[in-house]
C-alpha positions as CSV (number, residue, x, y, z in Angstrom):
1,X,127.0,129.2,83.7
2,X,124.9,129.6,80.6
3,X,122.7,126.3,81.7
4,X,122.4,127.9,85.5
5,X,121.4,131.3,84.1
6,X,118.4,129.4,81.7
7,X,117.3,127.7,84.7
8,X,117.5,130.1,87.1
9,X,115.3,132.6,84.8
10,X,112.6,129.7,83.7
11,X,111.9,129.0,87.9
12,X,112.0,132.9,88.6
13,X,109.7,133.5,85.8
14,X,107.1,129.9,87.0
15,X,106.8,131.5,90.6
16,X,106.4,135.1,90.0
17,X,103.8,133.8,87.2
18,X,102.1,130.8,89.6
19,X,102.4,133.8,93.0
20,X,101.0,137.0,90.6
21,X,97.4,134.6,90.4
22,X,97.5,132.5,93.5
23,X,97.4,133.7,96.9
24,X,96.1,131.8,99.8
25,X,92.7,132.8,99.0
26,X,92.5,133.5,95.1
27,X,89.6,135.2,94.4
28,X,87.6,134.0,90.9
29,X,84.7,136.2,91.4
30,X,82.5,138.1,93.1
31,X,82.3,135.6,96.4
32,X,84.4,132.5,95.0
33,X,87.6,131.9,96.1
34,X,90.1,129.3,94.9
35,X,92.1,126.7,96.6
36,X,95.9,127.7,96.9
37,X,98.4,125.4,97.4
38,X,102.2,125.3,97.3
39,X,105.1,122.8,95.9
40,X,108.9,123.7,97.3
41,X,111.5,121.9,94.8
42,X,114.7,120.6,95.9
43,X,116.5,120.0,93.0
44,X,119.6,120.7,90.8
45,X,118.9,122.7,87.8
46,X,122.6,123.2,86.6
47,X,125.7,121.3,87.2
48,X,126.8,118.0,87.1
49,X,123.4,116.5,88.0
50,X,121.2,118.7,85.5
51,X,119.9,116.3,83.4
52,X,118.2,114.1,86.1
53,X,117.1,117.4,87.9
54,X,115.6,119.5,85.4
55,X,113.8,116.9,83.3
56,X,111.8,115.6,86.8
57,X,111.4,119.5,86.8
58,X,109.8,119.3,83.9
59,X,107.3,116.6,84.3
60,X,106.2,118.1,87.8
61,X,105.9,121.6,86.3
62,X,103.3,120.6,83.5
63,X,101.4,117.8,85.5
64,X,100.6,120.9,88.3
65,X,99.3,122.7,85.1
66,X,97.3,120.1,84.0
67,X,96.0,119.4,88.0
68,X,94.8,123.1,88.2
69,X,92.7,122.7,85.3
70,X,91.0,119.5,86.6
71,X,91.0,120.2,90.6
72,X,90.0,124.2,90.0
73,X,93.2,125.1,92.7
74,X,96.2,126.6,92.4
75,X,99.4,125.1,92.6
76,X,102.8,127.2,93.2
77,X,105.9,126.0,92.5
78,X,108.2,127.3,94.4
79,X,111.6,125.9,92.6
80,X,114.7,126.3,94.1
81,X,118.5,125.2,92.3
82,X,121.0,123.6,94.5
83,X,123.4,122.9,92.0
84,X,124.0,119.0,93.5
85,X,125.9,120.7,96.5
86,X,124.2,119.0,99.8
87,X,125.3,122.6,101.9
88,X,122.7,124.7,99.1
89,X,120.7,121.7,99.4
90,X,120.2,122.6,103.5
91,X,119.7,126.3,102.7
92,X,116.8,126.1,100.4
93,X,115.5,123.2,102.6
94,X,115.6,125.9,106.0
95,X,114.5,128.3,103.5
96,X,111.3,126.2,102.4
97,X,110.7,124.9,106.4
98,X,111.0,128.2,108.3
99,X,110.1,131.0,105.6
100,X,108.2,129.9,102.2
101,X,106.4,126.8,104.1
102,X,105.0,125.1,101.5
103,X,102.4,121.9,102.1
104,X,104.7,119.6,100.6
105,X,108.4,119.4,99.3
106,X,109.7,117.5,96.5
107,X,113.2,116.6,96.2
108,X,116.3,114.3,94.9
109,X,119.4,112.5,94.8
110,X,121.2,110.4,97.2
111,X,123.9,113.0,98.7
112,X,120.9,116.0,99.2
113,X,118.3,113.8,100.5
114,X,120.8,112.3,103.3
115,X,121.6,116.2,104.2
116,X,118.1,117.5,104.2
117,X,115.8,114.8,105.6
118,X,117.0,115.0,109.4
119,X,115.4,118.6,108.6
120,X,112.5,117.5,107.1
121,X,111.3,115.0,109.5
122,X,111.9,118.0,112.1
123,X,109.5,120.6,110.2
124,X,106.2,118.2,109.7
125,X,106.3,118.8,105.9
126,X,105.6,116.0,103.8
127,X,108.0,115.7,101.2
128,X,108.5,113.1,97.9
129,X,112.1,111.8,97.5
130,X,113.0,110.7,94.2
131,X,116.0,109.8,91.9
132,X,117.7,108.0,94.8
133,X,118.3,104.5,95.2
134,X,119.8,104.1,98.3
135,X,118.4,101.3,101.2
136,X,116.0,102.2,103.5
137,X,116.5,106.3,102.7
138,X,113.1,106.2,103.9
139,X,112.6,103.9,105.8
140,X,111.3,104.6,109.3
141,X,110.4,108.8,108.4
142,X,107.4,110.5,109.3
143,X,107.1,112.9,107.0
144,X,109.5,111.2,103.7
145,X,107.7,109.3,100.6
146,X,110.9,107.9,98.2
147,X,109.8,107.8,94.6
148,X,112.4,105.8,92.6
149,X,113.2,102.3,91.0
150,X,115.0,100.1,93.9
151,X,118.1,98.5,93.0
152,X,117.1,95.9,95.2
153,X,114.5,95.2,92.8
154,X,116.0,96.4,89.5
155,X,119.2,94.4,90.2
156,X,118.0,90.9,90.9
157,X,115.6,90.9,87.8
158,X,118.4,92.0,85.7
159,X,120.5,88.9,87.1
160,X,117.4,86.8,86.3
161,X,117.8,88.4,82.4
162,X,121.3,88.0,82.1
163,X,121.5,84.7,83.3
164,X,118.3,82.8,81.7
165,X,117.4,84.7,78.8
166,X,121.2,85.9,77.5
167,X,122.5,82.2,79.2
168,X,125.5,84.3,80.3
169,X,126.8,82.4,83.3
170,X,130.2,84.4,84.1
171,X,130.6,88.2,84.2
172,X,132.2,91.1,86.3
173,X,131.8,94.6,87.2
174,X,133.1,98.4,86.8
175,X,131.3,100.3,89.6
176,X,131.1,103.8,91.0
177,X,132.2,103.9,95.1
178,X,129.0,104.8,95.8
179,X,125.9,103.6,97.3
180,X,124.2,103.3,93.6
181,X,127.4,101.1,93.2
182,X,127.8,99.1,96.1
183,X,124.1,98.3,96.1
184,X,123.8,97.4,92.4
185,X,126.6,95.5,92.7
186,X,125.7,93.6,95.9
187,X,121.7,92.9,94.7
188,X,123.5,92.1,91.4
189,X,126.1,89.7,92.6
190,X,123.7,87.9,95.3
191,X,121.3,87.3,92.6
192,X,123.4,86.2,89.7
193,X,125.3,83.3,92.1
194,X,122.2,82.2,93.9
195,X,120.9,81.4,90.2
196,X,124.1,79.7,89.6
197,X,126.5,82.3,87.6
198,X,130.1,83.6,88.7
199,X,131.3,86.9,89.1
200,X,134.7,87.5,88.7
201,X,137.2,90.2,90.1
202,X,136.0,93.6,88.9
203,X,137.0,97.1,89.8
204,X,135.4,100.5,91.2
205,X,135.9,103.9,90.1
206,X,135.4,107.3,91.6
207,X,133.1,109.7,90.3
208,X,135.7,111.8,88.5
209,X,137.6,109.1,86.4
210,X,137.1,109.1,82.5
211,X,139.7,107.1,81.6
212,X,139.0,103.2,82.2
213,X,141.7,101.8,79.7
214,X,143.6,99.9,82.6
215,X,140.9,98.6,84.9
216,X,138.7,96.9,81.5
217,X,142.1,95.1,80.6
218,X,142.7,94.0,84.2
219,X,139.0,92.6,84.0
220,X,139.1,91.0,80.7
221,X,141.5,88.9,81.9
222,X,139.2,87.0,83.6
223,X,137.0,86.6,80.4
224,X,134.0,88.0,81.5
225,X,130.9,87.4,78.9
226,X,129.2,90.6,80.2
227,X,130.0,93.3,82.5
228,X,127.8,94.9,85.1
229,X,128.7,99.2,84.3
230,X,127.3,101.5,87.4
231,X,127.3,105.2,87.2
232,X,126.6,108.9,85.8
233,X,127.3,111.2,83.4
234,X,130.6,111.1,81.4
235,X,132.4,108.4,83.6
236,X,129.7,106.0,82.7
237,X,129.8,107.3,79.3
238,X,133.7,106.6,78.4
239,X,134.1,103.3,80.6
240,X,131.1,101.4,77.8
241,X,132.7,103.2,75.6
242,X,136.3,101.9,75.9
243,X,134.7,98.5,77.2
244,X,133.3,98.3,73.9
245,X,136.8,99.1,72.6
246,X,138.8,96.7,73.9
247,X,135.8,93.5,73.4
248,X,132.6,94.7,71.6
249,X,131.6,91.0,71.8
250,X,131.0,91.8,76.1
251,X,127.4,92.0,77.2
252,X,127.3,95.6,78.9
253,X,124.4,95.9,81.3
254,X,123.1,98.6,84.0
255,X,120.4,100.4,85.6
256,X,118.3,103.6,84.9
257,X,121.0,105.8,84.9
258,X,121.8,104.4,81.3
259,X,118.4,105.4,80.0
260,X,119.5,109.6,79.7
261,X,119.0,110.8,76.2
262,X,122.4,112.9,76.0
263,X,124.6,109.8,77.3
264,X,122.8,107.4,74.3
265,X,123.5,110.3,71.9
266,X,126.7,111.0,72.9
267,X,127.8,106.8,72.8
268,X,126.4,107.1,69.5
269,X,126.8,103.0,67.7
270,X,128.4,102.1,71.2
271,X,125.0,102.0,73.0
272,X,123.9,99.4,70.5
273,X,122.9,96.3,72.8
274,X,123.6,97.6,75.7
275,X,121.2,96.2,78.3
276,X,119.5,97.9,81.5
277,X,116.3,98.1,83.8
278,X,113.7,101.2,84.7
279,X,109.9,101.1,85.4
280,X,107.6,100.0,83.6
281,X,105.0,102.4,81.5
282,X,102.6,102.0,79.2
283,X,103.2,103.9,76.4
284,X,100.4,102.8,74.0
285,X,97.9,103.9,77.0
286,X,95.6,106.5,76.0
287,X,96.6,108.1,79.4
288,X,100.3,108.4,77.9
289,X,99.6,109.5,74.9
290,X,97.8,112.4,75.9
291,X,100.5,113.6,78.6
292,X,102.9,112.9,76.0
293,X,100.8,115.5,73.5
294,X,100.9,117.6,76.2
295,X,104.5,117.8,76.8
296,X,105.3,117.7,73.7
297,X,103.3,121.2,73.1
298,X,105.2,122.8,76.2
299,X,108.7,121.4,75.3
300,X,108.9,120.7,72.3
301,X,110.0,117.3,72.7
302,X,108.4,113.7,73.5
303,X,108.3,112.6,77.0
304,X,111.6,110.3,78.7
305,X,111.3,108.3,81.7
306,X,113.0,111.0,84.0
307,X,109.8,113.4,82.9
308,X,107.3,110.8,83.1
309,X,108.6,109.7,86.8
310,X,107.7,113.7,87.3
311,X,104.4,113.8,86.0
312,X,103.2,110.8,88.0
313,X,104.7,112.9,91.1
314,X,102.9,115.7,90.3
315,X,99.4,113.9,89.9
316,X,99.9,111.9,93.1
317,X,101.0,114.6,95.2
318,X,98.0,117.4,93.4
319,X,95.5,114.4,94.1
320,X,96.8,114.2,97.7
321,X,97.1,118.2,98.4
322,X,93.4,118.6,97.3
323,X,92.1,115.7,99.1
324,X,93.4,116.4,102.1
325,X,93.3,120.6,102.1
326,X,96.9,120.7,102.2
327,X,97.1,119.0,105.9
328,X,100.3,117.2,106.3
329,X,99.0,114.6,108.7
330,X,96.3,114.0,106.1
331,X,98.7,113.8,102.8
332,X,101.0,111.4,104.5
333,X,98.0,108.9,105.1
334,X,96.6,109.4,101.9
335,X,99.4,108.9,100.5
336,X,99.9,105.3,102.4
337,X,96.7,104.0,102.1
338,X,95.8,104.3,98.4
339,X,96.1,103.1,95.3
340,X,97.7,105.3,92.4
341,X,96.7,104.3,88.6
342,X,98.9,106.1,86.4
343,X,100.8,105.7,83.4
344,X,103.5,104.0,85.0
345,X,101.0,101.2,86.4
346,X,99.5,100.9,89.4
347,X,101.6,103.0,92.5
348,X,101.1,101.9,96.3
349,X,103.5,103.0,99.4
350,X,105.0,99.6,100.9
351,X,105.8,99.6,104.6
352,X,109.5,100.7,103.7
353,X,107.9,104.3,102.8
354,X,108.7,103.6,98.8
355,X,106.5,104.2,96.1
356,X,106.1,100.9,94.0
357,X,106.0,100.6,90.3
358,X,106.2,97.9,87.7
359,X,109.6,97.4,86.7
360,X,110.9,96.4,82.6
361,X,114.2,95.0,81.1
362,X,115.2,97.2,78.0
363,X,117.5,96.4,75.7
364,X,119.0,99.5,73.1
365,X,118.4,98.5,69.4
366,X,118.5,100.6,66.5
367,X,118.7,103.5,68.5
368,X,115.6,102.8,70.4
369,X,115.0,101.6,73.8
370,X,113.2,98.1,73.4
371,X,111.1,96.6,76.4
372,X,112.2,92.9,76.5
373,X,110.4,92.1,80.3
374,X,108.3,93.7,82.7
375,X,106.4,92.7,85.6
């Protein structure tokens, strides 16, 4: 309650500050007027997806303060918390298409994106989806740009890790009964035998399990040398955890959803060596560096991937609302068409409708994510 109450104040607080200054036609001075231009986001701010939500809230919230200052415009954010529950989710979505009507829409997660996109493509607003993985979620859509690492690529060069630079040849899984699940596991598995390896029996979990004790000794059986671990939060959290307790000698790998700052904290030694994929970025850049100052000032702490993966929205989509005067038709192209350098590499839109990125193998050592491989 205390976490929705923070969030709900910071977002109230953003609009009424962004709205007080910017109206369609802001007037500078006698005969100027400044470029207005508005940003509805989708996303959950408290609850059980939080962490992902708010820290992308972040990195889109200072990199439309920074694009204001270089483009001369105004950007509103009009932010909106719908707690991970798909029905809020719809609401603010209606609320954003048939009152607010903002040029473009930026939202997230697997469960709200599959409720709210059938709306979306209906309305003719662009919108950015992010922190989903899920096939082809854009695939085919008008007015939908998804802005996330693909297991179908994060997976397969993981295999390609595990296999030929770890020489681990036999593993298994512990999976959530998901899509993130199934598809990691599936891109995973397909990859890791084509190259030769074996996967043996593993298990899958629901959301809502924390204790794993059973299902890692069922697996162990099969003396797995590593074992693939998909999911979120606390779940994710306690099954390395009592992996680690019954072999600590197992390989554990995974995807992005390793890489949150609470979950490493809260694993403590236990996330020593564990082994996982993300997008690539350039942290020694000049370009990083700088945002990271800059975040750094407004937060109060360094920059993770979750608020870099923001920023790089944010410049995109303020490049692409100033370009094109806000015109949907216009963003959508412009979008498609070009070329993005930013700090997480070059971005371009493949004909799949998903943002592409370089992608990097880390590996957790002394309480530091290490990049071992990128492309």
């Amino acid at each position: 309650m205390k976490s929705h109450f923070w969030w709900s104040a910071i977002v109230l607080c953003c609009t009424i500050t962004l709205f007080s200054c910017s109206n369609k036609t802001s007037k500078q001075g006698a005969g100027s007027q400044t470029e207005h231009y508005s940003i509805g986001v989708n996303l959950p701010l408290s609850g059980n997806a939080a962490y992902f939500g708010s820290e992308l809230y972040k990195g889109l919230a200072l990199s439309f303060a920074e694009a204001e200052k270089q483009y001369g415009c105004r950007f509103e954010i009009l932010a909106e918390d719908n707690r991970f529950l798909p029905q809020e989710a719809v609401g603010i979505a209606k609320k954003f298409i048939h009152i607010a009507k903002p040029n473009v829409i930026v939202s997230g997660y697997s469960n709200v994106l599959q409720a709210t996109i059938p709306l979306v493509e209906e309305s003719g607003i662009p919108m950015i989806a992010s922190l989903s993985s899920v096939a082809d979620i854009a695939k085919n859509k008008q007015w939908v740009i998804r802005d996330f690492s693909l297991e179908s690529q994060l997976m397969p060069m993981l295999a390609e890790y595990v296999f030929h630079m770890a020489n681990l040849k036999t593993g298994s899984f512990l999976v959530v009964n998901d899509d993130f699940g199934q598809d990691s596991r599936n891109y995973f598995t397909q990859a890791f035998e084509t190259l030769g390896g074996h996967i043996t029996e593993g298990a899958v979990y629901s959301e809502d399990d924390l204790d794993f004790r059973n299902l890692v000794q069922k697996i162990l059986v099969n003396k797995p040398q590593f074992m693939l671990v998909i999911g979120r939060g606390a779940g994710m959290a306690n099954a390395i955890r009592q992996i680690r307790e019954a072999d600590p000698n197992v390989l554990i790998c995974g995807s992005s959803s390793f890489d949150n700052d609470k979950i490493m904290a809260s694993l403590g030694h236990d996330a020593e060596n564990l082994v996982f994929t993300n997008f690539h970025c350039n942290t020694s850049s000049q370009a990083y560096l700088s945002a990271n100052n800059l975040f750094t000032e407004r937060y109060q702490q360094g920059m993770n991937w979750v608020n870099v993966l923001g920023y790089t929205i944010g410049e995109y989509t303020a490049e692409a609302l100033v370009k094109c005067k806000g015109d949907g038709n216009k963003i959508m192209d412009y979008l498609r068409s070009n070329e993005f350098n930013t700090i997480r590499g070059k971005l371009t839109v493949n004909w799949n409708n998903d943002m592409l990125s370089g992608l990097s193998v880390f590996i957790r050592e002394n309480a530091k994510n290490i990049e071992i491989v990128n492309n």
